[in-house]
N, C-alpha and C positions, 0 to 999 in steps of 0.2 A: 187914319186914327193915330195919335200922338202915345207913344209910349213913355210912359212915365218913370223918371229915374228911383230905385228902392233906397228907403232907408230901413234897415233895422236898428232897433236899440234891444238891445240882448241884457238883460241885470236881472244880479242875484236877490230871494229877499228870505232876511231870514228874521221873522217875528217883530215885522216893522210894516204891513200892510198900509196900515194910515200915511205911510211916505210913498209906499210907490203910487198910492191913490193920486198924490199931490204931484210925482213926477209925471204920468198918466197923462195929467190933465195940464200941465205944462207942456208937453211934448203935442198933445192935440193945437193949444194955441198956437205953436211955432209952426204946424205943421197946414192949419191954415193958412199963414201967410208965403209958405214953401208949394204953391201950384201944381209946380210940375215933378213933385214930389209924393210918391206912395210911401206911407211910414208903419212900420209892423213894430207892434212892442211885444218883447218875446221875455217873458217872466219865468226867471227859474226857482221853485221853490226850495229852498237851501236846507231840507230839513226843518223850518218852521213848526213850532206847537200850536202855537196861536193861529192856525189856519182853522177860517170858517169856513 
């Protein structure tokens, strides 16, 4: 079995969801074409109000 190299992207969000929605989903397409690549997105909430 092939073990797969990690990526994390670790970022702050603070009362801006609708961008990391957009980084999110940017970071899935790059992460399709990166194979041998496991990619974790790790979202810190910065004290955000606007959290649903």
């Amino acid at each position: 079995m092939i073990q797969l190299k990690k990526i994390y992207c670790l970022t702050s969000v603070f009362n801006d969801w609708d961008s990391f929605t957009i980084l999110c989903d940017r970071i899935e397409g790059i992460s399709k074409q990166l194979v041998d690549y496991d990619f974790e997105i790790i979202a810190i909430n910065d004290g955000s109000t606007d959290f649903n």
